[in-house]
C-alpha positions in Angstrom: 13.1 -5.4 -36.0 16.2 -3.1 -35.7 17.1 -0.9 -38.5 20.7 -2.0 -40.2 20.5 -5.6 -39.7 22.1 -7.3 -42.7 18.8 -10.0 -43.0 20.6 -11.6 -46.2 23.4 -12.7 -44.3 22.1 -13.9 -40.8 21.0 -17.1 -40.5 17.5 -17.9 -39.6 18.3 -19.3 -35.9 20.7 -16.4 -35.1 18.2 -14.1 -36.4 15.5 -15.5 -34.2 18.0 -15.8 -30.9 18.9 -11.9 -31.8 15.5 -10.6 -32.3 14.6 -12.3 -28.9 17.3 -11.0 -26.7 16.3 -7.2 -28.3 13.0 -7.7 -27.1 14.4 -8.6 -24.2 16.4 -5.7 -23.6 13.8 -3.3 -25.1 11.1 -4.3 -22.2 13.8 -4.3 -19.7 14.5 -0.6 -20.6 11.1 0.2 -21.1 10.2 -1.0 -17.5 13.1 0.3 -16.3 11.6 3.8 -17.6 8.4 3.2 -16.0 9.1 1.4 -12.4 11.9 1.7 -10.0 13.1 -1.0 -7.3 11.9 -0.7 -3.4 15.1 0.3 -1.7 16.6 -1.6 0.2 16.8 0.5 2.6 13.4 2.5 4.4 13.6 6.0 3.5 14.0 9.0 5.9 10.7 11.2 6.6 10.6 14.5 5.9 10.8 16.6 9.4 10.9 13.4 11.3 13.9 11.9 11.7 14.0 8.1 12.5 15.8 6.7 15.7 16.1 3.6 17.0 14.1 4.9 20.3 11.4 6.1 18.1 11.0 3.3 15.7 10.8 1.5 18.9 8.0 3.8 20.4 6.0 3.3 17.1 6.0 -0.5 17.0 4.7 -0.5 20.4 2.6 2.5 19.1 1.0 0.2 16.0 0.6 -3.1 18.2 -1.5 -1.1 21.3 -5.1 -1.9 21.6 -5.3 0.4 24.1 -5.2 3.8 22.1 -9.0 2.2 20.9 -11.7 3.3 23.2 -12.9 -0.2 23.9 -8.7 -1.2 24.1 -9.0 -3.8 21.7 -8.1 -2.7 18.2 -4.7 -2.2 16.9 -3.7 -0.7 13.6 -2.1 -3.9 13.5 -6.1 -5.6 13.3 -6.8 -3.8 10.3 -3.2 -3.7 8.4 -1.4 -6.9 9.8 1.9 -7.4 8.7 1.7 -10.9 8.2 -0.8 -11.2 5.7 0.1 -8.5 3.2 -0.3 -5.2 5.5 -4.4 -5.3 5.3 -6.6 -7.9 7.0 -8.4 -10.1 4.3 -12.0 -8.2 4.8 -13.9 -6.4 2.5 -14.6 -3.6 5.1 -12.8 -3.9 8.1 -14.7 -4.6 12.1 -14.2 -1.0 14.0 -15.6 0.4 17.6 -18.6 -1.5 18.8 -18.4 -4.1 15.8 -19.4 -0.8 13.2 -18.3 -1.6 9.7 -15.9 0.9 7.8 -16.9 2.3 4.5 -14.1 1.0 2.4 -11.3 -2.0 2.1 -8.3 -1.6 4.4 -5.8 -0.4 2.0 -2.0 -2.2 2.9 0.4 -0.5 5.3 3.3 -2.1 3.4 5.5 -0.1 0.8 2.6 2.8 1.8 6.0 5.6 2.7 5.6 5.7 -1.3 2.6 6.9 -1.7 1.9 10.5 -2.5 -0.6 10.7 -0.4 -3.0 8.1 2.1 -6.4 6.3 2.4 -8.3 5.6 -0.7 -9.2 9.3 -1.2 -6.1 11.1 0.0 -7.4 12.7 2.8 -4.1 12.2 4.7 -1.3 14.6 3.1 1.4 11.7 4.8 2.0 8.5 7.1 2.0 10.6 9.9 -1.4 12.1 9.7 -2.6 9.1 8.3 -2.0 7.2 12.0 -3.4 9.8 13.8 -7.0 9.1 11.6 -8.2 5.9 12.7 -7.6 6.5 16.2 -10.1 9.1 16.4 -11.9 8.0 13.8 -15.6 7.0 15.6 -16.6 4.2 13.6 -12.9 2.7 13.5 -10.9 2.9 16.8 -13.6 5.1 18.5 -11.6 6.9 20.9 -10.5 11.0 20.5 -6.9 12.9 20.5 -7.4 13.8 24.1 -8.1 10.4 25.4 -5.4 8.8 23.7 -2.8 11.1 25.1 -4.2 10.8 28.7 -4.1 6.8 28.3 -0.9 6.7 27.2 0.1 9.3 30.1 -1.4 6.8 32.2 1.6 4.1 31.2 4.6 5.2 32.8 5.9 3.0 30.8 4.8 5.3 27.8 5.7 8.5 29.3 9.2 7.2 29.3 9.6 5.9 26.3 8.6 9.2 24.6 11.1 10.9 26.7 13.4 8.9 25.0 11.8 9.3 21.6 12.0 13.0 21.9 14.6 13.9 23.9 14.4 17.4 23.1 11.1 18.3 23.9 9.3 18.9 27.1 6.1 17.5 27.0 6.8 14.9 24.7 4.2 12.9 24.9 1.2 14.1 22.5 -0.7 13.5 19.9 1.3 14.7 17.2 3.8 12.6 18.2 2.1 9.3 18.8 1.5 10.1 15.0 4.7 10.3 14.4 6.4 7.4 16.1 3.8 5.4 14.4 4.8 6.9 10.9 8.7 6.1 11.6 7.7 2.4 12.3 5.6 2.5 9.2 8.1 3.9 7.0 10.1 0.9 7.9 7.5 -1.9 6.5 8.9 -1.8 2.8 9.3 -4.9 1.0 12.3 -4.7 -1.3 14.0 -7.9 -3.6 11.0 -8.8 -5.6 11.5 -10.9 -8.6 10.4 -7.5 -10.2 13.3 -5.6 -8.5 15.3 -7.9 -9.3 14.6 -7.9 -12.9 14.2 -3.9 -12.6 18.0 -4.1 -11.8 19.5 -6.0 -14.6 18.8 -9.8 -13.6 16.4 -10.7 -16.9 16.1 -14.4 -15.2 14.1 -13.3 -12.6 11.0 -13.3 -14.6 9.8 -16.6 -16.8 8.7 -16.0 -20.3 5.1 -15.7 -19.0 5.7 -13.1 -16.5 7.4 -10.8 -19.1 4.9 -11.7 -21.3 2.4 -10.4 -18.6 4.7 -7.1 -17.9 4.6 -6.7 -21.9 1.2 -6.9 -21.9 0.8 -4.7 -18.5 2.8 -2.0 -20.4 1.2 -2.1 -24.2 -2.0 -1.9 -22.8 -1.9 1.1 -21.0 -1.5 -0.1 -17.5 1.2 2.1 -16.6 -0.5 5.4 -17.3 -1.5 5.0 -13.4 0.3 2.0 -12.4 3.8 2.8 -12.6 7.0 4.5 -10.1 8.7 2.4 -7.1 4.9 1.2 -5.6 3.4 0.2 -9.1 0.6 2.9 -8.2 0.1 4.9 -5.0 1.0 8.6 -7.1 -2.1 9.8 -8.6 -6.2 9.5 -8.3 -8.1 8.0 -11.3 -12.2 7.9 -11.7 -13.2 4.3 -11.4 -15.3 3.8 -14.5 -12.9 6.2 -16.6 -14.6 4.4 -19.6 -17.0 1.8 -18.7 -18.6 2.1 -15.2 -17.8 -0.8 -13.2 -21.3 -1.7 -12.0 -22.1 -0.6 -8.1 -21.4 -3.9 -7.3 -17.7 -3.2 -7.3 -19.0 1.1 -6.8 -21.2 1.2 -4.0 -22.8 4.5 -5.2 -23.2 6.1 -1.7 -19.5 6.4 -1.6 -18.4 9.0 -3.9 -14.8 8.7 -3.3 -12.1 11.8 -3.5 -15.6 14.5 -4.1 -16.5 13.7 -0.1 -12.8 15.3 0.6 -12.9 18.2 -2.1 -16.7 18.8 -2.5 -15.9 19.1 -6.6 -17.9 17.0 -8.9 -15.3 16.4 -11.5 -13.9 14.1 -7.8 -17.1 12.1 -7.7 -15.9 8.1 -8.0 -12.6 9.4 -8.2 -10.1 7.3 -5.7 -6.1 7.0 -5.3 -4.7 4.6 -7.7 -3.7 2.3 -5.4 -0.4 0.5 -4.8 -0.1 -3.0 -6.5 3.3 -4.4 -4.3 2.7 -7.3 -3.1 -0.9 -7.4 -4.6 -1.4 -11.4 -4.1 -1.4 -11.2 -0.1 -4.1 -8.4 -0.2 -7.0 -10.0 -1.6 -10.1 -8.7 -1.3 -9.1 -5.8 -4.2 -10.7 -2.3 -5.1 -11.8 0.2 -2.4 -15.1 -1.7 -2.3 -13.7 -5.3 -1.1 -15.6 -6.8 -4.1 -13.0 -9.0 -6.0 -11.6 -11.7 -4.5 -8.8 -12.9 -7.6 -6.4 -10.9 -9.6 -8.3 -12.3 -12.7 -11.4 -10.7 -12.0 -9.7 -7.8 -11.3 -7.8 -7.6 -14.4 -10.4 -8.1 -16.4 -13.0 -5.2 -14.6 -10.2 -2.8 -15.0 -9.4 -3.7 -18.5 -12.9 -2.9 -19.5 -13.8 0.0 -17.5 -10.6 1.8 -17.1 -9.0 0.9 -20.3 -11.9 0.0 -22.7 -10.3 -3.5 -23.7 -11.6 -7.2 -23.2 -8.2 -8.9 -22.3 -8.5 -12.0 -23.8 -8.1 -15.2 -20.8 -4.8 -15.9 -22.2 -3.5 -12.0 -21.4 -5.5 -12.0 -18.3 -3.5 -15.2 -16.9 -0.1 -13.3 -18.3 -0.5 -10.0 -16.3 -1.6 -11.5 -13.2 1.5 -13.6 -13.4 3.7 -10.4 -13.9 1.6 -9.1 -10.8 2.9 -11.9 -8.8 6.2 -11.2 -9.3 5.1 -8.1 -7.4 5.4 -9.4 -4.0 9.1 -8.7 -2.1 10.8 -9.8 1.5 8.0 -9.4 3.9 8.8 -7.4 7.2 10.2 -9.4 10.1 8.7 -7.9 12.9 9.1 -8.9 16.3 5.8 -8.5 18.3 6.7 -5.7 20.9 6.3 -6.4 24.8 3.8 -3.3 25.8 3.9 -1.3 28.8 1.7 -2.7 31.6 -1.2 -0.1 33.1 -1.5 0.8 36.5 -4.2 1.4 38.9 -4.3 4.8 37.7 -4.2 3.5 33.7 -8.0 4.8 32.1 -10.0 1.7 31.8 -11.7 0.7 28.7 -15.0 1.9 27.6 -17.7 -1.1 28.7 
C-alpha cells in the first residue's frame, strides 16, 4: 500500500477504489518501463532508404515464385501475411518437397528484431531475404540464377532502374535483398489493445488481461520478453532450467552453436518475437506446440523454474492476445510476365 496514507480516516470503499487504481497505475508504469508501442509508422533502414519505387519492387520481389529454382515458392508461402506472417507448419515444404529444419519464424513486426532467423545468422532484414533464396533445401535456386531470371523480365530490369536510379547495373543480388527488406520493413502491426494500453488508455485491457500482464511481469517473463516486439533482442538456452524434453528440442539441432561453433551456444536460439503470437501457431523453433497454454506452461518450467498454476496460465495467455495489432493490408502485386528468352523452371 502507499506510504502516508491516513488508513484511520479513509473509508473502507474509498480505500479499496484507491488502492485499485494505484495498482493500476503502478503496472501501467511498470509496463510502460518494459514494452514500447509498434509505431505507427514503419521505420527507415539503416543505408537503405525506402521509396515508393522500391517498396514497390520488393512486394513484387516477396510475391515471385520465380526467384525459386522450380518457380513456385514465394517468401510469401512460408511467411504469408494473411495468417500471422508464417504459414501454420511446423517446418515449412522447400525445393523438391525437402523439409526445413526449424518453424517459419513471422515476417511481421520482424524490422525489430536485433537480428534474424531463429539463430541469428542474418545480421538484418536485408540479408535475411537474400537466405532462403539460395538456401538448397528452401527455395533451391543460387545468387547468380536469380539475378539472370530476373534480368530475363524486362519488366524487372525496369523496375530496378527505377528502384535505383543511381546506379548502373542496378539489378543484383544485393539489391533484390534490399527491395525485399524495404517491403518487409513495412509489415508492422501497430494499435494493439497492448499499444493502446502502453499509451495511456488503461480500458484497453479487461481485468484478466492485466492480471495476465501482472503475472507476465512478476514472474520473470520480461527478462527476455520485453522492448517494442515483446522479444526478438536477445538469445536464451531453451532448457535454461529444466530441459524441455527433445520432443519440443530435436537434439540434432543445436541452435545458435551451428553459427558460432561455441559450446556455451549449444540449444541456445533468439528469443523470439511474441506480436501477434495467436495467428502463429505452431510455437517454439521446433513446431511442437500447437496452444499458448501449452506453451506457457513448458516455458514456465523450463525457462523459469515455476509450475504456473491453470488459473495464471489462462491469465497470461489472455494478456498475449492482446498482443495482436492492425494486420498489413497488402494488395497482391501484378508480376512482370516472362518472355521467350525468360530462364525456364527447373523440371
Amino acid at each position: 500500500m502507499a506510504i502516508g496514507w491516513n488508513f484511520r480516516y479513509a473509508a473502507l470503499g474509498s480505500f479499496l477504489l484507491t488502492s485499485m487504481a494505484m495498482g493500476q497505475d503502478n503496472l501501467l508504469d511498470e509496463a510502460k518501463s518494459l514494452f514500447s508501442p509498434v509505431p505507427k509508422d514503419p521505420p527507415a533502414l539503416e543505408g537503405n532508404p525506402a521509396t515508393a519505387e522500391k517498396v514497390e519492387l520488393g512486394k513484387m520481389l516477396y510475391f515471385e515464385p520465380r526467384l525459386s529454382e522450380a518457380q513456385n515458392i514465394s517468401c510469401n508461402t512460408c511467411h504469408q501475411i494473411g495468417r500471422g506472417g508464417a504459414d501454420g507448419r511446423p517446418t515449412s515444404i522447400g525445393f523438391n518437397w525437402q523439409r526445413g529444419g526449424r518453424n517459419a519464424p513471422t515476417v511481421l513486426n520482424s524490422v525489430f528484431n536485433t537480428t534474424q532467423f531463429w539463430d541469428g545468422r542474418a545480421i538484418d532484414l536485408t540479408e535475411q531475404a537474400g537466405g532462403p533464396i539460395a538456401n538448397p533445401i528452401e527455395m533451391g535456386s543460387t545468387p547468380e540464377h536469380a539475378v539472370d531470371q530476373l534480368k530475363g523480365i524486362p519488366g524487372y530490369v525496369e523496375a530496378f532502374r527505377k528502384a535505383f536510379p543511381d546506379e548502373t547495373d542496378p539489378l543484383d543480388y544485393e539489391n533484390i535483398g534490399k527491395a525485399i527488406a524495404v517491403f518487409e520493413a513495412t509489415l508492422t502491426t501497430p494499435n494493439a489493445p497492448f499499444d493502446r494500453y502502453l499509451e495511456g488508455d488503461e480500458k484497453a485491457l479487461t481485468v484478466e488481461e492485466k492480471k495476465g500482464l501482472g503475472l507476465f511481469i512478476d514472474n520473470g517473463c520480461t527478462s527476455c520478453h520485453n522492448g517494442v516486439n515483446v522479444g526478438g533482442g536477445m538469445y536464451a538456452p531453451f532448457g535454461l532450467v529444466e530441459k524441455p524434453g527433445w520432443g519440443f528440442l530435436p537434439p540434432d539441432d543445436e541452435g545458435r552453436k551451428q553459427v558460432t561453433g561455441e559450446i556455451d551456444d549449444q540449444y541456445v536460439f533468439k528469443v523470439p518475437s511474441l506480436r501477434n503470437v495467436e495467428l502463429t501457431a505452431p510455437y517454439f523453433h521446433s513446431g511442437r506446440a500447437w496452444n499458448l497454454e501449452e506453451v506457457v506452461a513448458v516455458m514456465g518450467t523450463t525457462q523459469l523454474g515455476t509450475r504456473l498454476a491453470a488459473d495464471e496460465v489462462s491469465n497470461i495467455v489472455a494478456f498475449l492476445r492482446t498482443l495482436s495489432g492492425d494486420q498489413p493490408q497488402v494488395t497482391y502485386p501484378i508480376l512482370p510476365p516472362s518472355v521467350a528468352t525468360t530462364p525456364r523452371p527447373a523440371p
